[in-house]
N, C-alpha and C positions, 0 to 999 in steps of 0.2 A: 584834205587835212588828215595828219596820221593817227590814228584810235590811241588815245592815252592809257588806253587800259592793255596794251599789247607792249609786253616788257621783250629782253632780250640779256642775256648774259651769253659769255664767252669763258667755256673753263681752259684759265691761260696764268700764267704768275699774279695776276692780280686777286684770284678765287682759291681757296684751296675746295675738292674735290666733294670734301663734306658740304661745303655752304652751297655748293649747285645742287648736290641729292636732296639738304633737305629744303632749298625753294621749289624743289619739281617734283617734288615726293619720290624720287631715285631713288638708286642703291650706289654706292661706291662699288666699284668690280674692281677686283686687281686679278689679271688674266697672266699664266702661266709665264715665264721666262721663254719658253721652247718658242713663241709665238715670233718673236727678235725682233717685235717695235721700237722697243728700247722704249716705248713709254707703257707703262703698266698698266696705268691706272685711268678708269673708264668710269661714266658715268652710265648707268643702263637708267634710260627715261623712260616711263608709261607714256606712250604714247594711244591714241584710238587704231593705229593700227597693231599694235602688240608694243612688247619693249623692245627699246633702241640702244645699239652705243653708240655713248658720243666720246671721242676721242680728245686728249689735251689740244687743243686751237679752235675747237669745233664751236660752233655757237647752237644754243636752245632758246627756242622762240614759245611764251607763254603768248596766246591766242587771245585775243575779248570775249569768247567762249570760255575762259579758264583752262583748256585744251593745250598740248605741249607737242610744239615740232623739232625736231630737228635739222640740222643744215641740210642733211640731202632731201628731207619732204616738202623746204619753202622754194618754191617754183615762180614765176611774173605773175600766173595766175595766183597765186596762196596770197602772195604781195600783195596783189591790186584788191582783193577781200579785206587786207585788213585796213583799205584807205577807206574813210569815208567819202562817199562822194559830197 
């Protein structure tokens, strides 16, 4: 069974960039022109290993610890922790 208390949003056309920082106590980044994403605008998440960005498509996973991952930190392993056995 999957932990009810383990949310997940995706900053994508459906979020604008403010309502992901302030569910995840982020900051908005908007990172230079020179960098030639073409998408600007980032979300930097506290994460427990330091802050993170997360890019527009990206997904941010809040943990049943209240804890904040990122798409590249959720692993099969991270997954199967947040299943109840």
């Amino acid at each position: 069974m999957i932990d009810p208390t383990v949310q997940m949003v995706k900053l994508d056309n459906h979020t604008t960039p403010e309502e992901v920082a302030r569910w995840c106590g982020g900051e908005v980044t908007i990172l230079p022109k020179e960098t030639g994403t073409g998408l600007p605008i980032y979300i930097t998440v506290p994460t427990d290993d330091g802050p993170k960005l997360v890019a527009p498509g990206e997904w941010i996973c809040k943990t049943a610890s209240g804890g904040f991952l990122t798409a590249e930190d959720i692993t099969n392993d991270v997954l199967r922790r947040m299943i109840r056995e």
